[in-house]
C-alpha positions as CSV (number, residue, x, y, z in Angstrom):
1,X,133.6,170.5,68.4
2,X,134.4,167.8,65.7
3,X,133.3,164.5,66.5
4,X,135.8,161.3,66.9
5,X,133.8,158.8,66.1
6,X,130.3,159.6,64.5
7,X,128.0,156.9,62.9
8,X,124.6,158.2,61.1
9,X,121.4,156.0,59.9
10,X,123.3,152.6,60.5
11,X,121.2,149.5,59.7
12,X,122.5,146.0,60.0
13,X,120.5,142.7,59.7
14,X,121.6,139.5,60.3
15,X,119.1,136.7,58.3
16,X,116.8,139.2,57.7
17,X,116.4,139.6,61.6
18,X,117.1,143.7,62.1
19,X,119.9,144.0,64.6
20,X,120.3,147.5,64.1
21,X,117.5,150.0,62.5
22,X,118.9,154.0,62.0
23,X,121.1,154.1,64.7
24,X,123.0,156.9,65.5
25,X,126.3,157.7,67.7
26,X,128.9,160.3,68.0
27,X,131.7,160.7,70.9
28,X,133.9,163.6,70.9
29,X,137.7,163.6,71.5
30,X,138.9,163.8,75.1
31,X,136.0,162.3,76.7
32,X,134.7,159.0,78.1
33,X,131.7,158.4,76.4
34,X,129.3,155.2,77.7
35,X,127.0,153.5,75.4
36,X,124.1,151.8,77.3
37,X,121.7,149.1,76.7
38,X,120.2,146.1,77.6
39,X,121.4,142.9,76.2
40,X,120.4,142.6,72.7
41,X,119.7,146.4,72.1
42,X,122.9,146.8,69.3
43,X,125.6,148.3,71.2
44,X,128.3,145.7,70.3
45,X,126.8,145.4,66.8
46,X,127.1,149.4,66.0
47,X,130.9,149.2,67.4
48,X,131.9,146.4,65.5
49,X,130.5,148.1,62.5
50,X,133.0,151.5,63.2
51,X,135.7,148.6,63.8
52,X,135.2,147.2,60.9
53,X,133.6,143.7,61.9
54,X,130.8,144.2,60.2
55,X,129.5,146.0,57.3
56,X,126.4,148.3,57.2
57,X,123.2,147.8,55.3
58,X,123.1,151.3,54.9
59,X,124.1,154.0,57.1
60,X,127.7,156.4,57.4
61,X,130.6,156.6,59.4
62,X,132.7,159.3,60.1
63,X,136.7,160.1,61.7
64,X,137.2,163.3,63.2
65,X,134.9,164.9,60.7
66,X,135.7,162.8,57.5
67,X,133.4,160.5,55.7
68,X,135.2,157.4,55.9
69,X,134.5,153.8,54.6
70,X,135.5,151.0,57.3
71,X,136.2,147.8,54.9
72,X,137.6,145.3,57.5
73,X,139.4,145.6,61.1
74,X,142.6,146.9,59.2
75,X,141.7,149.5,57.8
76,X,139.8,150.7,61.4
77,X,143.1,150.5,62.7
78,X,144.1,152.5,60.4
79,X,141.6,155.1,61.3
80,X,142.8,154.9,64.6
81,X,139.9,152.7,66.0
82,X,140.6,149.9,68.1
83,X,138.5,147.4,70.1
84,X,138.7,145.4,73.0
85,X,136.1,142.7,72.8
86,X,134.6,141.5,75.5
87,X,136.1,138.3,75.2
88,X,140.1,138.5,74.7
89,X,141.7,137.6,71.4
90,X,144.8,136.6,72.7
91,X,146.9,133.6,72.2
92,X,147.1,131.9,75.8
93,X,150.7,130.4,75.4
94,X,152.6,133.2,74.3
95,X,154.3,136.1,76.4
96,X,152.4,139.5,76.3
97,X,155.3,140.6,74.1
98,X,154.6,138.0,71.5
99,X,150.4,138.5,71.2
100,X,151.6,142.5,70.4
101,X,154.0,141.9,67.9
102,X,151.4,139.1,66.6
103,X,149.3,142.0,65.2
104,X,151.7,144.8,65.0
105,X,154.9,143.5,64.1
106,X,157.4,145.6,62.4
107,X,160.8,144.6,60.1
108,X,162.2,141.2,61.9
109,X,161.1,139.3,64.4
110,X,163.7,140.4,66.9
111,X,163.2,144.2,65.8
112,X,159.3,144.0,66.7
113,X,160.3,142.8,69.9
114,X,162.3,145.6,70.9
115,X,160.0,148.0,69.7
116,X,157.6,146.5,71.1
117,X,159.2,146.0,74.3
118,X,160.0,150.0,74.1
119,X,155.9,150.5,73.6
120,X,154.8,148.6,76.2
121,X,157.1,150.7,79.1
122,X,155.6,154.1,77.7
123,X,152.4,153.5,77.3
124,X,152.4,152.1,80.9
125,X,154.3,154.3,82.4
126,X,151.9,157.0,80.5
127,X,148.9,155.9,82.0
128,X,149.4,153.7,85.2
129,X,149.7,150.3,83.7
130,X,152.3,147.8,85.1
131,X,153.0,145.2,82.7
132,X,155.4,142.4,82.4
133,X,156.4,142.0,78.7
134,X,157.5,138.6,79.0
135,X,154.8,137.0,81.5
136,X,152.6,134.6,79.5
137,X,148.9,135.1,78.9
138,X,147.4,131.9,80.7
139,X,149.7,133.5,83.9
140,X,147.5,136.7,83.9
141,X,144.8,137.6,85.8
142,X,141.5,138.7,84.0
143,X,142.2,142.4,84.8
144,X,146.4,142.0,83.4
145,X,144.8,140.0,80.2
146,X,142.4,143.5,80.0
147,X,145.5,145.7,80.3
148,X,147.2,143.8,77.6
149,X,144.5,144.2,74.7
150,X,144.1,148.4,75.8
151,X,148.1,148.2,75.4
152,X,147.8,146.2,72.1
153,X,145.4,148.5,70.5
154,X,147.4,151.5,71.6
155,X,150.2,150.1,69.9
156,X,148.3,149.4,67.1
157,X,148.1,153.0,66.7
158,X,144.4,153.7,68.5
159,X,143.3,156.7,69.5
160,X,139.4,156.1,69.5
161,X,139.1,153.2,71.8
162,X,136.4,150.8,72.5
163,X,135.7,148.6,75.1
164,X,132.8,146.1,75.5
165,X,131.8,145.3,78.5
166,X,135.2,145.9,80.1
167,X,134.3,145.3,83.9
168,X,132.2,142.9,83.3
169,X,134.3,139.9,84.9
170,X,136.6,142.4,87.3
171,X,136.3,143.2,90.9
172,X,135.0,146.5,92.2
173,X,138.4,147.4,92.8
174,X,139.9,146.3,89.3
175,X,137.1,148.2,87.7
176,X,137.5,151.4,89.4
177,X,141.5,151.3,88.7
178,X,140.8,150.6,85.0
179,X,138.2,153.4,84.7
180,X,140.2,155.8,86.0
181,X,143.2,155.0,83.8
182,X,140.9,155.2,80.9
183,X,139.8,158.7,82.2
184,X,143.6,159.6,82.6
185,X,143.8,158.2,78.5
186,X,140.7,160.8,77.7
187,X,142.6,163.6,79.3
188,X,145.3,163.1,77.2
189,X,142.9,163.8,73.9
190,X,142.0,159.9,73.4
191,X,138.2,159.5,72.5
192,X,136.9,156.1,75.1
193,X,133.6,154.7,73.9
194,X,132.9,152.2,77.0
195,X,130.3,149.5,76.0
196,X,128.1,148.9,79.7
197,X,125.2,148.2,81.7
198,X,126.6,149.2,84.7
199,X,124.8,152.5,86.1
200,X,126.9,153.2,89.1
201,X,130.2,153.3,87.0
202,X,128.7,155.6,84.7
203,X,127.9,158.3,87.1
204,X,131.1,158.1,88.4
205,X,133.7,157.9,85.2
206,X,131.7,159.3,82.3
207,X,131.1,162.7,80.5
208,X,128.2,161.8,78.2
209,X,126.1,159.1,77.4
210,X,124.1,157.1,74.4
211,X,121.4,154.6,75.1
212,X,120.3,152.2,72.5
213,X,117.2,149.6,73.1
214,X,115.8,147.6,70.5
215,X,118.7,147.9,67.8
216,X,118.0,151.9,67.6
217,X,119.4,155.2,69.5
218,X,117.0,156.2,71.6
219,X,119.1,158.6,73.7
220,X,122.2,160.4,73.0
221,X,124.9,162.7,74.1
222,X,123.9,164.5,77.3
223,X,125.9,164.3,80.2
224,X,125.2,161.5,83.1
225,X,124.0,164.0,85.3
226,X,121.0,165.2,83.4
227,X,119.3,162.1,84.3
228,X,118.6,159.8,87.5
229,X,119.5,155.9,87.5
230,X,116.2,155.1,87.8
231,X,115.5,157.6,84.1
232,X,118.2,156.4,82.4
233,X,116.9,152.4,83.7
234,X,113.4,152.8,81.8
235,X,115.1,154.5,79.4
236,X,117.2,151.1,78.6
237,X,113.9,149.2,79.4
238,X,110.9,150.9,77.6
239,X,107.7,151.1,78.4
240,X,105.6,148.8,79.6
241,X,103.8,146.5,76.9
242,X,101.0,144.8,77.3
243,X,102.1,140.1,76.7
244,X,99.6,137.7,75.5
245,X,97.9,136.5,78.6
246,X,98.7,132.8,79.7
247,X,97.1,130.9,83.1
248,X,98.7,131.6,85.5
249,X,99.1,128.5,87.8
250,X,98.7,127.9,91.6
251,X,102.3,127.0,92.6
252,X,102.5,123.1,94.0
253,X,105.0,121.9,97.0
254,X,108.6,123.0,97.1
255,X,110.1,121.0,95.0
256,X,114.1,122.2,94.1
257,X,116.1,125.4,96.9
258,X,119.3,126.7,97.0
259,X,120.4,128.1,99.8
260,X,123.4,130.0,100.2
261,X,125.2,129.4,97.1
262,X,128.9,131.0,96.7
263,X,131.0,129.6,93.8
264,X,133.5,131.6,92.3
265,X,134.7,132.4,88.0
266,X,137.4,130.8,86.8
267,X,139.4,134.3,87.5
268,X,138.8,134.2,91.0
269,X,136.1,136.7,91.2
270,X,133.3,135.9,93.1
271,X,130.3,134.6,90.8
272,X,127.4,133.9,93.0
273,X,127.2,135.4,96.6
274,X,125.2,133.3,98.6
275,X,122.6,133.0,96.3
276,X,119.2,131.0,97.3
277,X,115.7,131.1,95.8
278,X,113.1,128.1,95.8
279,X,111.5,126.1,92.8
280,X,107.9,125.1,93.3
281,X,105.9,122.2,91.2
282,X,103.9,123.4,88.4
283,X,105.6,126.9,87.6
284,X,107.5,128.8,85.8
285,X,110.0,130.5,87.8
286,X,111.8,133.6,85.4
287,X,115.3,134.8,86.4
288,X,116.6,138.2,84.8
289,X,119.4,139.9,85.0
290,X,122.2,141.5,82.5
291,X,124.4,138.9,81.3
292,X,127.6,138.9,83.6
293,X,125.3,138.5,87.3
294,X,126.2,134.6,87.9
295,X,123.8,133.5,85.9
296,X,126.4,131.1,83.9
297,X,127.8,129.7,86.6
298,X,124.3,129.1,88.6
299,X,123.4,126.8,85.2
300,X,126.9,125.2,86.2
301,X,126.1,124.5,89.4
302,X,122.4,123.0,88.4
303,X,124.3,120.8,85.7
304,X,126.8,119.4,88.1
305,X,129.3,120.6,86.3
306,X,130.5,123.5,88.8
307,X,130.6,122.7,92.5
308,X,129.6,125.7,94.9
309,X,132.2,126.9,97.5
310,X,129.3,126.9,100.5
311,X,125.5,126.7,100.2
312,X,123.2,123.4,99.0
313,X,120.7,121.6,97.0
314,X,117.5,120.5,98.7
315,X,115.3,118.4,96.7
316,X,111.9,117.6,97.8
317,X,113.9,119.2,101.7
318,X,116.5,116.7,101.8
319,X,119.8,117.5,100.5
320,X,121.6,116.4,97.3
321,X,125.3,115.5,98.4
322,X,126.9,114.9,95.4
323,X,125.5,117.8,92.4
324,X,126.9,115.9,89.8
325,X,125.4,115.4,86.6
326,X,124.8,111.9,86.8
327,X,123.8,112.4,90.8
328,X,121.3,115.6,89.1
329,X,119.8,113.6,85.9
330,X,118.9,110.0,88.2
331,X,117.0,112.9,90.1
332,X,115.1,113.6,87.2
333,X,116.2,117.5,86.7
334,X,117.0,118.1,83.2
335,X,118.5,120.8,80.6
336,X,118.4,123.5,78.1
337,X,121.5,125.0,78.3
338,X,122.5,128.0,77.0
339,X,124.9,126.6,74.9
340,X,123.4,123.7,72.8
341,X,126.2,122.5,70.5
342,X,128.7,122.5,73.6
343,X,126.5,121.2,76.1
344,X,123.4,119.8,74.4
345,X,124.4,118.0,71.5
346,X,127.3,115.5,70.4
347,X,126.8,117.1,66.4
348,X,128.6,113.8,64.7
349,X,126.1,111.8,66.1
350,X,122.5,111.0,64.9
351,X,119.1,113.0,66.1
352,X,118.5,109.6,67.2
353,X,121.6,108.9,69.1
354,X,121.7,112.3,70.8
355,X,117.5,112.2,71.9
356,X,118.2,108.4,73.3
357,X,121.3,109.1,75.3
358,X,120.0,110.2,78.3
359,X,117.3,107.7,78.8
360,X,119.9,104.8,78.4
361,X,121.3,104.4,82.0
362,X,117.3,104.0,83.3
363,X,116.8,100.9,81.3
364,X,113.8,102.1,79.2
365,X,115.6,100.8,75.8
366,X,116.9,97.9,77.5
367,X,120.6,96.9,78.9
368,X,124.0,98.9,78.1
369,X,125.0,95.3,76.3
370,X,121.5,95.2,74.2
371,X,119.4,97.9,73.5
372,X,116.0,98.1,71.5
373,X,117.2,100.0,68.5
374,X,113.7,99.6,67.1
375,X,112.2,101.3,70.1
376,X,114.3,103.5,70.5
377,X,114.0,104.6,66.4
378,X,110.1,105.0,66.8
379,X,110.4,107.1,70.0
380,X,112.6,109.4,68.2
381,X,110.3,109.7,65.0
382,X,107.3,109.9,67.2
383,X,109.5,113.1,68.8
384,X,110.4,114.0,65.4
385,X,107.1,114.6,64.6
386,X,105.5,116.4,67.5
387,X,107.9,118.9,68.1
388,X,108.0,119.2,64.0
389,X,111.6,119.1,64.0
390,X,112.5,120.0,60.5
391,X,114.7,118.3,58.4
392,X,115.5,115.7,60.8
393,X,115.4,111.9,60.5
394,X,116.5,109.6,62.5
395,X,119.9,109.1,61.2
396,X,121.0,112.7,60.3
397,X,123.8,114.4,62.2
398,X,122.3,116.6,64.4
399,X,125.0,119.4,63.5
400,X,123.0,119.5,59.7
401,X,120.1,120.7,61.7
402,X,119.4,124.4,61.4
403,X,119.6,126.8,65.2
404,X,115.7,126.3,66.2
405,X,115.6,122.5,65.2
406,X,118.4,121.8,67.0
407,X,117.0,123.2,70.1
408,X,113.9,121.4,69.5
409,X,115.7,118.3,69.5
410,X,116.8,119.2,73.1
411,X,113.3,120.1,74.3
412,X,112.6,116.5,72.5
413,X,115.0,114.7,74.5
414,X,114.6,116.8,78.0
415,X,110.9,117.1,78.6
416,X,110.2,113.3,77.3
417,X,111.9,112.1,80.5
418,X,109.5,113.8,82.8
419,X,111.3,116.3,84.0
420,X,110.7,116.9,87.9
421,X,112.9,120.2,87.6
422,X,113.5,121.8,84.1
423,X,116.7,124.2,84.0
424,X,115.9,126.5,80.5
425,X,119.4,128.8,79.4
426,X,118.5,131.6,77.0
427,X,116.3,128.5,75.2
428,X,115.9,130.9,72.7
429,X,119.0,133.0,71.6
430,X,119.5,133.1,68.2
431,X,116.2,131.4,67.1
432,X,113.3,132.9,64.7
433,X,110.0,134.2,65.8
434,X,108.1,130.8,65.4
435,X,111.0,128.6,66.9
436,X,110.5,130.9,70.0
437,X,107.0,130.6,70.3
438,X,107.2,126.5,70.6
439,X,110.0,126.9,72.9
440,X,108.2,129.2,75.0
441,X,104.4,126.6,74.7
442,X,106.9,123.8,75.6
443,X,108.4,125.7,79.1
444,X,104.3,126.0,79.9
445,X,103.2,122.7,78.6
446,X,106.5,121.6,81.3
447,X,104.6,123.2,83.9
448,X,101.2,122.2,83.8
449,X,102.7,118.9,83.5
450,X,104.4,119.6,87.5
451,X,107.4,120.4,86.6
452,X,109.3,122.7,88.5
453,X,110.6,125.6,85.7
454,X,113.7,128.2,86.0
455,X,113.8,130.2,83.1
456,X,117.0,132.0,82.8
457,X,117.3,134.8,80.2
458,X,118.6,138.3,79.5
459,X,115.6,139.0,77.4
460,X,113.8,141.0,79.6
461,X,110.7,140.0,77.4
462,X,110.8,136.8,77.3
463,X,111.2,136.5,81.4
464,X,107.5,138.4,81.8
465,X,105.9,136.8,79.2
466,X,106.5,133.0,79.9
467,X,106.9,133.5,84.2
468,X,104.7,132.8,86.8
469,X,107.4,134.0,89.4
470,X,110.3,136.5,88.7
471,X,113.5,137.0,90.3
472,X,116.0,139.6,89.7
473,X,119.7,138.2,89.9
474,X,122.3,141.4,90.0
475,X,125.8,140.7,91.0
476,X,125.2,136.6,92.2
477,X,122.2,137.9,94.4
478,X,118.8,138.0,94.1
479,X,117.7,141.3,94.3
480,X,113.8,141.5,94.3
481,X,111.0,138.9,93.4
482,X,107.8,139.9,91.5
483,X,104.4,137.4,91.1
484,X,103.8,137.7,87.1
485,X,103.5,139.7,85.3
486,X,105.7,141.6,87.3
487,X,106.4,145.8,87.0
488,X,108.5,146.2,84.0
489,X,110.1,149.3,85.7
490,X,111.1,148.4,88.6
491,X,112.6,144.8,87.4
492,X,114.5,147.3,85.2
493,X,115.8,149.2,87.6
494,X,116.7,146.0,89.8
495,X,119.0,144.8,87.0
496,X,120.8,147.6,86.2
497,X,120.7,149.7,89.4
498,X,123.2,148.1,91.5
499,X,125.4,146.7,88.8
């Protein structure tokens, strides 16, 4: 049979980082193909190179059979290839009507309406969606915002459709009445390429399967049922490798719990499901999970920026009352998050200005009315220079600062206050191989110095080598806790089992 979709020897770097080395993929007509992986393996990457996000190093792509060249999103549309990205590209104040003629508009303004209008009943009635044409966006639920960018592409003319991650944010019952509309849309001769992680869904909606780890295809095209979860969970984990050995530490007292924690996403889904796990002085404590488990909103809830429905803070056994992030900081728990230039870093103001601001409330530069700019200017050059922040002086912008500098600058900043609980998000995505390395010396150097350390990260990697302690997180619980360095395998399977 011909293939849809079918993509031969693709490599991409980004930076001259590989993201994808000789990857391979090919999903026949009629069928609901899943494409598997760990965070970080290249799944998205290889589909936004057949959408025509991204252009290949080097590498082929070809359309029911064709050799084709993919040289932007329009011409994948097209092809007949449409993507729904994980997250929506929709415009939040216009009517579900208005984001489809947006992209596929045709003749006037009220003519693309109509037809539009016309579209929208057919291809819901066609498959089992039930969509208001003039509801706006921001009125939607997750799952109707979903329906809307499948619809979209439809109209668009897709007939190979790709989905990232599409339950990621959806119920167990949203999910399971979206899969089986997209199996209904494969029956009618539609090839589905469904970006996941989620092992129970694929045993139960798809036909065949690709796994990808490590930017390359390591498994391809045989139905679900040839394998187990727990083979097709090493599969997306590897092997076992052996991690540059570290000293372990003897954990100290208790020093940070959470007990019970239940907060919800902003769509109403529940996030973290009463969620608890202890922090002791002196360690390391390393939370994986696939991205999508709760662990967002449990560095919310640790910043003070998200309040929990039910469940608490304990600090040194007695409860913190008010988690917010003034309440959290004058308790000496501190921040990496994920996010540096939303949540880290003002980027208009100086590398001095952003490492002084938190220490300013606790006097040590003097009074809100007076402060010791002087101090406060050889603090920063003395953190300048220990944590060799590159191309930083005192009074440059800290948005001139390259990825790994900038988080450096936020290690700066963090661990010179002492930290008696350290909260690390992803401290390393998107930095180089050296930048890495001092992030991952300053986490230890944290610890031996008492502090209490939660490392949370997708990179499976990362978690073993840096951890004293391990927890699993799947679906806002924790599922299993490993002393380091932990079994690979069945971490693995933790992760992605029960997704």
């Amino acid at each position: 049979m011909t293939a849809a979709l079918e993509l031969e020897g693709v490599h991409k770097s980004f930076d001259g980082n590989p993201a994808l080395v000789d990857a391979h993929f090919a999903a026949s007509w009629g069928e609901v193909h899943a494409l598997l992986g760990e965070n970080g393996a290249g799944k998205s990457t290889l589909m936004n190179v057949a959408c025509g996000l991204y252009a290949p190093d080097n590498g082929s792509l070809k359309v029911d059979g064709k050799a084709v060249a993919v040289e932007g999103p329009l011409a994948a549309r097209a092809l007949g290839i449409g993507m729904v990205h994980q997250h929506f590209k929709l415009v939040a104040g216009m009517t579900v009507a208005e984001n489809i003629v947006l992209g596929h508009g045709r003749g006037t303004y009220r003519q693309s309406l109509k037809h539009v209008r016309e579209e929208i009943a057919e291809i819901g009635g066609r498959i089992g969606f039930t969509i208001d044409p003039d509801a706006r966006i921001d009125e939607l639920s997750v799952s109707e915002q979903q329906r809307v960018e499948i619809v979209k592409a439809m109209v668009g003319g897709a007939k190979i459709l790709i989905l990232d991650e599409p339950t990621a944010v959806l119920t167990d019952e949203e999910s399971a009445s979206l899969l089986g509309q997209l199996r209904r849309l494969a029956a009618e001769g539609a090839c589905i390429v469904v970006i996941t992680h989620k092992l129970r869904e694929v045993f139960a909606f798809a036909d065949r399967v690709t796994v990808m780890r490590g930017g390359r295809t390591v498994e391809a095209g045989r139905p679900p049922s040839a394998y187990t979860p727990e083979q097709l969970s090493a599969i997306m984990v590897g092997e076992a490798r052996e991690y540059e050995a570290i000293e372990r530490v003897t954990s100290g007292t208790m020093t940070l719990e959470l007990t019970g924690l239940m907060t919800r996403r902003d769509s109403g889904a529940v996030a973290l499901d009463g969620l608890s796990l202890g922090l002791r002085a002196g360690e390391v404590y390393g939370l994986a999970g696939v991205g999508g488990n709760g662990q967002a909103e449990l560095a919310e809830v640790l910043m003070g920026i998200r309040v929990p429905e039910e469940g608490a803070l304990l600090l040194d056994g007695a409860r913190i009352a008010y988690a917010q992030p003034r309440t959290l900081r004058r308790s000496r728990i501190a921040y990496i998050p994920a996010e540096r230039y939303l949540y880290g870093l003002a980027g208009d103001l100086s590398v001095m200005e952003n490492f002084v601001i938190s220490h300013l409330e606790g006097g040590d530069y003097g009074l809100w009315g007076w402060v010791d700019r002087r101090a406060i200017a050889r603090k920063t050059t003395e953190a300048i220079e220990t944590y060799n922040i590159l191309g930083a002086r005192v009074a440059t912008n800290a948005r001139l600062l390259s990825g790994g500098n900038a988080q450096k600058l936020v290690l700066a900043r963090e661990l010179s206050g002492e930290p008696r609980v350290l909260l690390a998000h992803s401290p390393t995505r998107g930095l180089d191989v050296r930048a890495c390395a001092a992030v991952h010396r300053a986490l230890r150097e944290a610890g031996r110095r008492g502090a209490a350390v939660l490392l949370i990260s997708e990179d499976l990697d990362e978690v073993l080598s840096v951890s004293d302690r391990i927890g699993v997180i799947n679906r806002g619980r924790i599922v299993g806790e490993f002393s380091a360095p932990g079994d690979r395998q069945e971490i693995g399977r933790l992760m992605v089992g029960h997704a």
